[in-house]
MIVO-358028 format. One record per residue (C-alpha): y, z, x. Coordinates in Angstrom, 2 decimals, decimal comma, padded with zeros to 5 digits. Layout:
N
<rec><Y>Y</Y><Z>Z</Z><X>X</X></rec>
...
END
This chain:
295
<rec><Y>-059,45</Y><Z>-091,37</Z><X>075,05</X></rec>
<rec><Y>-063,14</Y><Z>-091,95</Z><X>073,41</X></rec>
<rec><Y>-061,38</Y><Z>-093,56</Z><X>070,69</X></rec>
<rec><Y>-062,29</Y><Z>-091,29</Z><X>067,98</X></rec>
<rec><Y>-059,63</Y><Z>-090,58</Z><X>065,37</X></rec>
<rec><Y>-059,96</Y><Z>-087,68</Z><X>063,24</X></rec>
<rec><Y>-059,73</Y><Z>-087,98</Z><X>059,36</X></rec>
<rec><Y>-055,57</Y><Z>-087,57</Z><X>058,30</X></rec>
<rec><Y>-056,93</Y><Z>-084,93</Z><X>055,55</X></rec>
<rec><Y>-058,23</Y><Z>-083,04</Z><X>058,80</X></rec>
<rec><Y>-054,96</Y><Z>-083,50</Z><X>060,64</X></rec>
<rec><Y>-052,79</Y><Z>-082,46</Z><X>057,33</X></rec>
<rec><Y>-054,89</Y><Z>-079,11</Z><X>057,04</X></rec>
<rec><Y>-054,91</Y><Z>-078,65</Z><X>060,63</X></rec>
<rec><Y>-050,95</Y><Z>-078,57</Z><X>060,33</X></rec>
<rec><Y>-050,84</Y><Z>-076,40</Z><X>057,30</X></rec>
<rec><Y>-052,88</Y><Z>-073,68</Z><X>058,83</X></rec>
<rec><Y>-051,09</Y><Z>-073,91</Z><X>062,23</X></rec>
<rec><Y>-047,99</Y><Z>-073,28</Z><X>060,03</X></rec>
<rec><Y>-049,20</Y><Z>-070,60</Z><X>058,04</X></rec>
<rec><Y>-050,57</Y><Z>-068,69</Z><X>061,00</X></rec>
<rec><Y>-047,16</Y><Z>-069,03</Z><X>063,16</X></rec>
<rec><Y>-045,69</Y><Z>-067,88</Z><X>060,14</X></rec>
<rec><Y>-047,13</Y><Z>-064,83</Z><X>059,64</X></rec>
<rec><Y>-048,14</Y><Z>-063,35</Z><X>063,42</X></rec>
<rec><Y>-044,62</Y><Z>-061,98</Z><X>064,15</X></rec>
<rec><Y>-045,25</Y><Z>-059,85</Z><X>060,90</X></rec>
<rec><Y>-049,02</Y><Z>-058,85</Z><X>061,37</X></rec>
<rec><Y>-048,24</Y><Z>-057,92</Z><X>065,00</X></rec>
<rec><Y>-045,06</Y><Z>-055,53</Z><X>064,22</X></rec>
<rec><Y>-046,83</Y><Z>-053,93</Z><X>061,17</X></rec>
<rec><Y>-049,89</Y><Z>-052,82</Z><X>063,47</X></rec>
<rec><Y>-047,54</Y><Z>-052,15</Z><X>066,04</X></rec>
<rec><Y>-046,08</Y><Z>-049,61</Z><X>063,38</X></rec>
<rec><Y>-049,17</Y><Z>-048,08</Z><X>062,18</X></rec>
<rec><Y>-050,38</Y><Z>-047,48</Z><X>065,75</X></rec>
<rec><Y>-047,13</Y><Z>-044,86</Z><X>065,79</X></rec>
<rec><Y>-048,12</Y><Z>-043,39</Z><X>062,23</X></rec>
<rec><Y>-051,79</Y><Z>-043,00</Z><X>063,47</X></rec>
<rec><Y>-050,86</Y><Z>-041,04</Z><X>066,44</X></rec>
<rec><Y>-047,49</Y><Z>-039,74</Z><X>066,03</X></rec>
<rec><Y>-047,78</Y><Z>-038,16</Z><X>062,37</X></rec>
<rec><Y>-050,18</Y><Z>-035,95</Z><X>061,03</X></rec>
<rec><Y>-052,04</Y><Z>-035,84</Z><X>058,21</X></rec>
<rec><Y>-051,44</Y><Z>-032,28</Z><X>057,98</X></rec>
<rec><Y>-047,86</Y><Z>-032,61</Z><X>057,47</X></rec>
<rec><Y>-048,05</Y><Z>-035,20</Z><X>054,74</X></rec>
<rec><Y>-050,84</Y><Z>-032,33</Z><X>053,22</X></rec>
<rec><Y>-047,73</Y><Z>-029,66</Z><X>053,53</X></rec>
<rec><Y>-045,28</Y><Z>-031,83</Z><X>051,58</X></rec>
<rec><Y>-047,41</Y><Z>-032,96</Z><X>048,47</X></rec>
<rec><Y>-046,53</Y><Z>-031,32</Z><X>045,23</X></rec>
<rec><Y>-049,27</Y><Z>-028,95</Z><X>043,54</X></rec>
<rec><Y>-048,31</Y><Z>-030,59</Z><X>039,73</X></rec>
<rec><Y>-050,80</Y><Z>-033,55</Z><X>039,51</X></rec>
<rec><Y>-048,43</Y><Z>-036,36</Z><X>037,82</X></rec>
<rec><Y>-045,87</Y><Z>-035,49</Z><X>040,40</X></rec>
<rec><Y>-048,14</Y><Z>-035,98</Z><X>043,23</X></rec>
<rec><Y>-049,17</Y><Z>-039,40</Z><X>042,28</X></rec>
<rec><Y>-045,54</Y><Z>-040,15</Z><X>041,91</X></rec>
<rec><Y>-044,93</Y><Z>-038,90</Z><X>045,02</X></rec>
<rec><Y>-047,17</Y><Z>-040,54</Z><X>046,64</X></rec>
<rec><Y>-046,98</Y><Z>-044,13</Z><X>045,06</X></rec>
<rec><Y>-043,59</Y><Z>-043,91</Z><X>046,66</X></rec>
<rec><Y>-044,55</Y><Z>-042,62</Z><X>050,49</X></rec>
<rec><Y>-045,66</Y><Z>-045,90</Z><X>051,07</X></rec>
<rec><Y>-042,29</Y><Z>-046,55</Z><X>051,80</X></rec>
<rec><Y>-042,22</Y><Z>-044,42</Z><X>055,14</X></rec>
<rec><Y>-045,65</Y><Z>-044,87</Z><X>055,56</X></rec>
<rec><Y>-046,60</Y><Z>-048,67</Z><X>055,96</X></rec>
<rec><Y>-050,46</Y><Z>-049,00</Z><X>056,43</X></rec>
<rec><Y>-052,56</Y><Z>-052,48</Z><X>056,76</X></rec>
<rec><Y>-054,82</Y><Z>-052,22</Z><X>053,57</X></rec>
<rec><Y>-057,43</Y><Z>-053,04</Z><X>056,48</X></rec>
<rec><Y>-056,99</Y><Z>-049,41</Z><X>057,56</X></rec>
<rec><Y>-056,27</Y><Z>-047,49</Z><X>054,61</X></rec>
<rec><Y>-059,45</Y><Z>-046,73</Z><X>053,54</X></rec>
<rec><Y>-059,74</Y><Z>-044,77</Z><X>056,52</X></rec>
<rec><Y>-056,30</Y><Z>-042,62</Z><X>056,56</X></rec>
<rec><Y>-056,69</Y><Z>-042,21</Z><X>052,82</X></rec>
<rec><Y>-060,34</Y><Z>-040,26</Z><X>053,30</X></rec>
<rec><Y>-058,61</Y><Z>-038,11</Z><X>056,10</X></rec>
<rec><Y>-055,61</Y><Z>-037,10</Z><X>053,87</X></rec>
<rec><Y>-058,21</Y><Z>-036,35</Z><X>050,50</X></rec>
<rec><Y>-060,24</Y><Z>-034,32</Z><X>052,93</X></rec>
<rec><Y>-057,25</Y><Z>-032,38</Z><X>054,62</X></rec>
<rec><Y>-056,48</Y><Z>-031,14</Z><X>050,83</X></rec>
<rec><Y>-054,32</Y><Z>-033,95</Z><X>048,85</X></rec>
<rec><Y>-055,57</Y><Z>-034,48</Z><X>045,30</X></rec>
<rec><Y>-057,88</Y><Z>-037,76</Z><X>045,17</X></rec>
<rec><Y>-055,47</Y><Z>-039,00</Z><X>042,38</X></rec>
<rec><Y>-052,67</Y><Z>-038,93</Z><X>044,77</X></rec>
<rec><Y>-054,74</Y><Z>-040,51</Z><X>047,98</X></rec>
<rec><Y>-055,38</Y><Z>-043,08</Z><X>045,23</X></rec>
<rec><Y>-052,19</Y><Z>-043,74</Z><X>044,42</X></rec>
<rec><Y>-050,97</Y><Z>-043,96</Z><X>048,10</X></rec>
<rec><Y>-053,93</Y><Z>-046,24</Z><X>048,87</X></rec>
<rec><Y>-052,41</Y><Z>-048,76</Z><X>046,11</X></rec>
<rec><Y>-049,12</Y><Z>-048,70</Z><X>047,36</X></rec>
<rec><Y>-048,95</Y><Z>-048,28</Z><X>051,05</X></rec>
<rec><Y>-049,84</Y><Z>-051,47</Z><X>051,75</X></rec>
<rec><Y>-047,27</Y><Z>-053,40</Z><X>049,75</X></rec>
<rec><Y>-043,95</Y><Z>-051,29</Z><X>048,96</X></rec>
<rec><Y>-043,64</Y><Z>-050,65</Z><X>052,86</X></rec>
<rec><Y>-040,52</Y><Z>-052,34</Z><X>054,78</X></rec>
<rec><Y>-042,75</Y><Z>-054,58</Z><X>056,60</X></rec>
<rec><Y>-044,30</Y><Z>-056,25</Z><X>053,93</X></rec>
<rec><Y>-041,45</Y><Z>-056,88</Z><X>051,47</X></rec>
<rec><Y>-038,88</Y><Z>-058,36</Z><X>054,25</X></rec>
<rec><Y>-042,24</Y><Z>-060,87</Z><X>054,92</X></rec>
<rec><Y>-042,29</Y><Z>-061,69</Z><X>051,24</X></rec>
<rec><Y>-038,45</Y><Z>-062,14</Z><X>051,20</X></rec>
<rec><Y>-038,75</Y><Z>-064,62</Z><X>054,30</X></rec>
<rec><Y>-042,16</Y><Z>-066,42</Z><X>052,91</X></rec>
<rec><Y>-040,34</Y><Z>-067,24</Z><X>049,24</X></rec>
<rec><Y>-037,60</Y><Z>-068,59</Z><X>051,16</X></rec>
<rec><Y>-035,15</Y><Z>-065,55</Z><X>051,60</X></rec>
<rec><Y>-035,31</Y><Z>-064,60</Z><X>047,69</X></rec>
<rec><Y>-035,66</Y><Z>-060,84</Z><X>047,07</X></rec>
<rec><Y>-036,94</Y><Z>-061,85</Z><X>043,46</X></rec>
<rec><Y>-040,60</Y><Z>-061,87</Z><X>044,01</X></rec>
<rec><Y>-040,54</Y><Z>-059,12</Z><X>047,02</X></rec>
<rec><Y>-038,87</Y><Z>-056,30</Z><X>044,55</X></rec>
<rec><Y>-041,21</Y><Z>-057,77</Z><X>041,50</X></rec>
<rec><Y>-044,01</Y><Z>-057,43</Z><X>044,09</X></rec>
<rec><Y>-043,14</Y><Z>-053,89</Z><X>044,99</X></rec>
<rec><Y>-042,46</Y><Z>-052,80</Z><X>041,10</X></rec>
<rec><Y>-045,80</Y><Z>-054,47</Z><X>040,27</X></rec>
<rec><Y>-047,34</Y><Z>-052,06</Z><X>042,87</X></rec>
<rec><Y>-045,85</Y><Z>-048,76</Z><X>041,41</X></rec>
<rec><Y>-046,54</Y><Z>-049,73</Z><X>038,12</X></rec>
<rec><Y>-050,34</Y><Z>-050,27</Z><X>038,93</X></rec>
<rec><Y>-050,87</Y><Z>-047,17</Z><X>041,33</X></rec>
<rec><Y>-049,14</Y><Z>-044,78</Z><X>038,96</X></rec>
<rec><Y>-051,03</Y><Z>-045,83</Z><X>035,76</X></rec>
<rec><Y>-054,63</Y><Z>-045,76</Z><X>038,16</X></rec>
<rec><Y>-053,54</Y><Z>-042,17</Z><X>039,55</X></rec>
<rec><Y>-052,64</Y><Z>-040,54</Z><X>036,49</X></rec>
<rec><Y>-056,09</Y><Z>-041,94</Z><X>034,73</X></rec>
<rec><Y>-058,01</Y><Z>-040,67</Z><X>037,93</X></rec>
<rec><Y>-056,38</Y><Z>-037,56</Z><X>037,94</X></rec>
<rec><Y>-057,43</Y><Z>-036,66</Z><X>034,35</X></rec>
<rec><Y>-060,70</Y><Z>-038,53</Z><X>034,09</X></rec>
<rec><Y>-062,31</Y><Z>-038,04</Z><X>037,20</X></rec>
<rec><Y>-063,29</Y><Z>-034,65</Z><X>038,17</X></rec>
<rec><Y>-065,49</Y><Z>-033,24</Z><X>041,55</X></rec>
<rec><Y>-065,98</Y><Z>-034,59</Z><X>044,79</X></rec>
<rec><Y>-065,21</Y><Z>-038,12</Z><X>045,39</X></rec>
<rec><Y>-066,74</Y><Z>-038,37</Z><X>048,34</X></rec>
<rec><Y>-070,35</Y><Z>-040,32</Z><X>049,18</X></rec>
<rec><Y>-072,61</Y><Z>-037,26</Z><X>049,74</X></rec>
<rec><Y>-073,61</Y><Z>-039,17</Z><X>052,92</X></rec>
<rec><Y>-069,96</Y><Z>-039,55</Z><X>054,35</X></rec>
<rec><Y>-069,05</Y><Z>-036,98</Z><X>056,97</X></rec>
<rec><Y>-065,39</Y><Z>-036,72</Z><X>057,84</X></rec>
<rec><Y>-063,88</Y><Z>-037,00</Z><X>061,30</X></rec>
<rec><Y>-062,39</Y><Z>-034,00</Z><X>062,36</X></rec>
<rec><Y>-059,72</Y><Z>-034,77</Z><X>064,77</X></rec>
<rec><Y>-057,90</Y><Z>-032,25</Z><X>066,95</X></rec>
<rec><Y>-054,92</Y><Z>-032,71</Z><X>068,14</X></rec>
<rec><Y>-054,71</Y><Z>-031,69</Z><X>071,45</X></rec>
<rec><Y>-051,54</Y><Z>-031,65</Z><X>073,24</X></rec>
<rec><Y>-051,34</Y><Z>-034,30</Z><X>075,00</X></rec>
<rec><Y>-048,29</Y><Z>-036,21</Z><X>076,99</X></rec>
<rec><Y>-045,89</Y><Z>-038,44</Z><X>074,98</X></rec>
<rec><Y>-047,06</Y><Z>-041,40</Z><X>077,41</X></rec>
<rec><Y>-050,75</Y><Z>-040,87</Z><X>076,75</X></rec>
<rec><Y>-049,84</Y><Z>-040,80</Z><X>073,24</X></rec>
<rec><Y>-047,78</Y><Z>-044,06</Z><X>073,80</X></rec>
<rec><Y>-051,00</Y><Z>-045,80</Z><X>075,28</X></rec>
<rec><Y>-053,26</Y><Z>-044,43</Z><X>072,06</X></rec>
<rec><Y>-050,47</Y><Z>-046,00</Z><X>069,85</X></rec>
<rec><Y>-050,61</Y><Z>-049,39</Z><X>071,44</X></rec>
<rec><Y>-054,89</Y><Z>-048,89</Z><X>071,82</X></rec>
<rec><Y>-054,73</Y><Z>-048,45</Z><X>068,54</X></rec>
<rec><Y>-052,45</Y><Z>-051,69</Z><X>067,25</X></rec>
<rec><Y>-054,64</Y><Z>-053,82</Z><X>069,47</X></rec>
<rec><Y>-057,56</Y><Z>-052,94</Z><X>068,00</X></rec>
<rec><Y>-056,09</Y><Z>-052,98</Z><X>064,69</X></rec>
<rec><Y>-054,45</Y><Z>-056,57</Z><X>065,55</X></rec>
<rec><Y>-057,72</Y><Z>-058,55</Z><X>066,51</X></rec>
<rec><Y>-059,88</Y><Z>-056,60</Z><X>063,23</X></rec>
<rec><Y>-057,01</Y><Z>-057,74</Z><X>061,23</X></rec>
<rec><Y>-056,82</Y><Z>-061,13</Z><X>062,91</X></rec>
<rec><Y>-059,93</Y><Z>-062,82</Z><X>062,52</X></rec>
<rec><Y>-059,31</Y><Z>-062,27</Z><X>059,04</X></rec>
<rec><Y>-056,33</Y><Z>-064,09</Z><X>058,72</X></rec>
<rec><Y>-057,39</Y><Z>-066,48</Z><X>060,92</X></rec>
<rec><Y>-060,04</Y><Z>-067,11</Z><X>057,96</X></rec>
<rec><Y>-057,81</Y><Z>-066,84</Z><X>055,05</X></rec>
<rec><Y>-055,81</Y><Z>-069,18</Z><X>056,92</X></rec>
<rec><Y>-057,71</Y><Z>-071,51</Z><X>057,31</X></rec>
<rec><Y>-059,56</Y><Z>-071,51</Z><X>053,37</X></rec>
<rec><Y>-055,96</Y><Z>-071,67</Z><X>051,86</X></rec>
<rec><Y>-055,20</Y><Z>-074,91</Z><X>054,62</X></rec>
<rec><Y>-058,33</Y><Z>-076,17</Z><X>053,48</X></rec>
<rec><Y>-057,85</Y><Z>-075,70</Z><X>049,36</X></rec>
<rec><Y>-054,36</Y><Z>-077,18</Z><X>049,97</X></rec>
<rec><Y>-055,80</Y><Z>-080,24</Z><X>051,54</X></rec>
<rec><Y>-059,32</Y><Z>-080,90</Z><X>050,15</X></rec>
<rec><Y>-058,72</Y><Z>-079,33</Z><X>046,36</X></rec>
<rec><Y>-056,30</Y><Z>-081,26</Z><X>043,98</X></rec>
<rec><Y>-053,45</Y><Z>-079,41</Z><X>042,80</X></rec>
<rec><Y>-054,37</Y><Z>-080,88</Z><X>039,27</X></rec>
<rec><Y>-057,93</Y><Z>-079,37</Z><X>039,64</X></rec>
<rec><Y>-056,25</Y><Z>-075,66</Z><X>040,56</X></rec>
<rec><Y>-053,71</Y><Z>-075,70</Z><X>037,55</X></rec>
<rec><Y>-056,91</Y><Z>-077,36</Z><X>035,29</X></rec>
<rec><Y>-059,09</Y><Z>-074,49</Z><X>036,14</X></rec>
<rec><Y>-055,81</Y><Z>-071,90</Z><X>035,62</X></rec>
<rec><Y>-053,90</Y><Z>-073,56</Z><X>033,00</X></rec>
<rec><Y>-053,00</Y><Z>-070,91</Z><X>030,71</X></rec>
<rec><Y>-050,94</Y><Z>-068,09</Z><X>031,70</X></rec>
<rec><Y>-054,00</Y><Z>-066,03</Z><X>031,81</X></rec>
<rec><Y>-056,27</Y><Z>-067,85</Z><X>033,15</X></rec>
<rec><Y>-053,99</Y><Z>-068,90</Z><X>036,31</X></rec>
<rec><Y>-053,56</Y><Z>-064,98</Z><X>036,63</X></rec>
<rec><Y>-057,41</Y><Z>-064,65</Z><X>036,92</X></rec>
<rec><Y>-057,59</Y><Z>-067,80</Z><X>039,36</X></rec>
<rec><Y>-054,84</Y><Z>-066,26</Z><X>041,68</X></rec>
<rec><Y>-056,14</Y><Z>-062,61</Z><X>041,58</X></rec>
<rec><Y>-060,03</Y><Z>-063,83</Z><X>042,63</X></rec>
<rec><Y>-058,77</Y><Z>-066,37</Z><X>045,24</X></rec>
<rec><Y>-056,41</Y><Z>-063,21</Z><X>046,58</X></rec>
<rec><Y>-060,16</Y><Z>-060,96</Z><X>046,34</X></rec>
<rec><Y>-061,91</Y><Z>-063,62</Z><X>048,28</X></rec>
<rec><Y>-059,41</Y><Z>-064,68</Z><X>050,83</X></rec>
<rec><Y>-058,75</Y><Z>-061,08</Z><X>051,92</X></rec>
<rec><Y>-055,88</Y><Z>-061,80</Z><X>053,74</X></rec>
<rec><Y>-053,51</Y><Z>-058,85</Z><X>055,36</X></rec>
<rec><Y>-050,81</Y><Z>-057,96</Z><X>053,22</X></rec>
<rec><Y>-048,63</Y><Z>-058,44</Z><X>056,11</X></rec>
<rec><Y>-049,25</Y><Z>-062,48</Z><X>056,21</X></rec>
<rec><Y>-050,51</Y><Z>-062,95</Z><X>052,05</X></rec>
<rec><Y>-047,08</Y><Z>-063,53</Z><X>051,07</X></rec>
<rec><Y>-047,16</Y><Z>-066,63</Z><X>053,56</X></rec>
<rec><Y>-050,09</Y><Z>-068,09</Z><X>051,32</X></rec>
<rec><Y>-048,92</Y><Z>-067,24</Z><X>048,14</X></rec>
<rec><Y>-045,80</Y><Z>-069,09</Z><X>048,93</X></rec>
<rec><Y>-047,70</Y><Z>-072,31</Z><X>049,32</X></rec>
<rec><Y>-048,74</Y><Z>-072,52</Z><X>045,71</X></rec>
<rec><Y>-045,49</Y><Z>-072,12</Z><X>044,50</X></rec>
<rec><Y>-045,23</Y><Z>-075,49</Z><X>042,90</X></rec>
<rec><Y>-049,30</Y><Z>-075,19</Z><X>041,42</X></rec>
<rec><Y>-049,03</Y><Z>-071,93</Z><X>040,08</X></rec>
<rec><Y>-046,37</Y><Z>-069,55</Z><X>037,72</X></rec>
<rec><Y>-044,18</Y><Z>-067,12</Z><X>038,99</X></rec>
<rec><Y>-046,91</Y><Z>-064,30</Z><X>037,21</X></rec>
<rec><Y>-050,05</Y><Z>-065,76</Z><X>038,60</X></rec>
<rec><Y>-048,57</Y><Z>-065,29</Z><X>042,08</X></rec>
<rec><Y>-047,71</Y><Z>-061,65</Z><X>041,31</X></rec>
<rec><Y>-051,19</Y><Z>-061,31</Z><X>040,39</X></rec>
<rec><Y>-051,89</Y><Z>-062,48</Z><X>043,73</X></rec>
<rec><Y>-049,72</Y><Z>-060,63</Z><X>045,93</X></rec>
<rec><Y>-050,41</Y><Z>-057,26</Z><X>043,78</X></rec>
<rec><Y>-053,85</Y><Z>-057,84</Z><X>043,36</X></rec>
<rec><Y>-055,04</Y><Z>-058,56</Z><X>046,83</X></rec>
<rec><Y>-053,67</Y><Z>-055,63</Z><X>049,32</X></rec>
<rec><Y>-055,44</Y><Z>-053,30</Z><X>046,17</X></rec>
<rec><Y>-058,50</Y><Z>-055,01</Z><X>046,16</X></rec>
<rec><Y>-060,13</Y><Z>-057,35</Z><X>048,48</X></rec>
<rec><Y>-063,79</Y><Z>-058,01</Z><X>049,87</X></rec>
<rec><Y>-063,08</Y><Z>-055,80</Z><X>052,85</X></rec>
<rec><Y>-061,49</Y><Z>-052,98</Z><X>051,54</X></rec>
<rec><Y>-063,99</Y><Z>-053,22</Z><X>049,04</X></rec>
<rec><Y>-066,46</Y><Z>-053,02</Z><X>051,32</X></rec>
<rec><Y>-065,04</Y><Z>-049,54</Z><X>053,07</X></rec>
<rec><Y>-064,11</Y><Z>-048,18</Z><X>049,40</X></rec>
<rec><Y>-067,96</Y><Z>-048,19</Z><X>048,48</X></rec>
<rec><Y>-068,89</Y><Z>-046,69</Z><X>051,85</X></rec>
<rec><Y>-066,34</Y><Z>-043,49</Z><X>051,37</X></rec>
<rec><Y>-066,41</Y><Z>-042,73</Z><X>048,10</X></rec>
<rec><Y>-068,65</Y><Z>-042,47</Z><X>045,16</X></rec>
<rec><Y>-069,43</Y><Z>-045,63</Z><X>042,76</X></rec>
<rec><Y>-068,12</Y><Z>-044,51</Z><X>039,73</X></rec>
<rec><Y>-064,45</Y><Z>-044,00</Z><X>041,25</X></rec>
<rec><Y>-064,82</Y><Z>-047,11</Z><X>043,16</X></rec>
<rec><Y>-065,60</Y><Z>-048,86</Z><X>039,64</X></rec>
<rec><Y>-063,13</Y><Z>-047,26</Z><X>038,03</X></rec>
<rec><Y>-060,27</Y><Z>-047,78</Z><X>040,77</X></rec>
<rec><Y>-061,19</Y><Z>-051,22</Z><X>041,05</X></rec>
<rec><Y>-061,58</Y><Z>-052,39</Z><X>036,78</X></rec>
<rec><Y>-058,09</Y><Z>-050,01</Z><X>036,50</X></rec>
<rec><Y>-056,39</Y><Z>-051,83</Z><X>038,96</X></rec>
<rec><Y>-057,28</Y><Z>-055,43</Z><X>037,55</X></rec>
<rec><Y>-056,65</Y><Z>-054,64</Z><X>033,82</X></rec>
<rec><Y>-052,86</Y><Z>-052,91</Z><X>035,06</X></rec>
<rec><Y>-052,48</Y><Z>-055,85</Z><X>036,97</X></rec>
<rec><Y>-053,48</Y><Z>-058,48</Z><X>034,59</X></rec>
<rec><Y>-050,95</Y><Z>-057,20</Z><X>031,79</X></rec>
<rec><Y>-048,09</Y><Z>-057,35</Z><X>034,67</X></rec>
<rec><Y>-048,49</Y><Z>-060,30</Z><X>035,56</X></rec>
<rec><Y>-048,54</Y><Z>-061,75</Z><X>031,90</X></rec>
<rec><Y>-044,80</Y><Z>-060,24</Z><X>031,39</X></rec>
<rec><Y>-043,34</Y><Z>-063,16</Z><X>033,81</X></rec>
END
């Protein structure tokens, strides 16, 4: 009307991030929807009952309850504290923190629709994860000893009062609300850096910088750190640099991220102490370095 055009570069990244975000809301809004039910329908205390005393066999155990469990790595941090502090060994909250967010239902079906309805990267994806939280648990479990908690970190006791099945029903949906517009704005973000790298960053310059097999893997596990997408929509962006980068690099990414990002980072440092945050953290991105070298 004013006759002012925008730049085509601004148009192109406009429709790239339009796409990624329609792509991945169906997703983000079904896995709060599910971990509004977990928060309030299941206990803590009965995932505390079922935990085996033998340490190995509680990190296995719960590397794998991520399955039945799916959690947002945007709200694991949280649950994770509550199940340590309810009694389950710190090497198996670990473990479950690693996992939850990727090997759950949720998650792999989006990675199987983002790489165009191929199971190959969702079930390398979910192996990746298992690999990485069963090698960091068994290390924590025999190298860290004593409280992992901050000694400024109090716990919130909740009680769970009996309450009606429909009051519980409107604490559930409270609950994935909340948990949709926290996780939200930061996909809105990611989205839009990963629209913006796509249109305003050569795809010569990205394989330059992560040419080698290594060196992509390094690229793809920062830009996963800094992007801190949900796991629920990450696969969405990964997908796009399919051509750019290898099929390993992209594991990197997709393992990588949901483990360790800026925000979970953030949380991890204000639970528990430094020196299991440092050691959770190099763990995780030596484990997942080597992985993603084997494709």
């Amino acid at each position: 009307m004013f006759g002012i055009s925008l730049p085509q570069s601004f148009l192109q990244m406009n429709t790239i991030f339009i796409s990624i975000l329609i792509e991945a809301l169906p997703f983000v809004t079904l896995g709060v929807l599910i971990s509004g039910i977990i928060q309030i329908f299941v206990t803590e205390e009965m995932i505390a009952k079922i935990m085996p005393k033998n340490p190995i066999l509680a990190v296995v155990f719960a590397s794998f309850l991520g399955i039945l469990f799916p959690s947002c790595e945007c709200g694991i941090v949280p649950i994770v504290s509550r199940l340590v502090s309810k009694g389950v060994p710190i090497s198996a909250g670990i473990a479950f923190m690693l996992t939850a967010p990727i090997i759950n239902p949720v998650v792999l079906f989006a990675t199987y629709i983002a790489f165009g309805s191929d199971w190959k990267i969702a079930l390398f994806r979910a192996l990746g994860a298992i690999v990485v939280a069963l090698a960091v648990g068994i290390l924590i479990a025999y190298r860290y000893k004593g409280n992992p908690f901050k000694e400024n970190y109090h716990h919130d006791h909740h009680h769970h009062e009996k309450t009606t099945v429909w009051k519980k029903v409107k604490q559930t949906l409270e609950h994935a609300v909340e948990e949709f517009f926290s996780m939200g704005k930061y996909l809105i973000i990611g989205s839009l850096i990963a629209a913006a790298v796509q249109t305003y960053i050569k795809t010569a310059t990205l394989v330059s910088i992560g040419h080698g097999p290594a060196s992509s893997s390094i690229v793809m596990m920062a830009l996963s750190f800094i992007l801190s997408l949900c796991s629920e929509a990450d696969a969405f962006i990964a997908s796009s640099f399919r051509t750019t980068f290898s099929t390993g690099s992209l594991l990197a990414f997709l393992v990588f991220g949901p483990m360790v990002d800026i925000k979970n980072l953030m949380m991890m440092l204000a639970t528990f102490k430094k020196r299991l945050v440092f050691m959770i953290v190099a763990s995780v991105f030596v484990v997942v370095f080597v992985y993603s070298l084997l494709f």
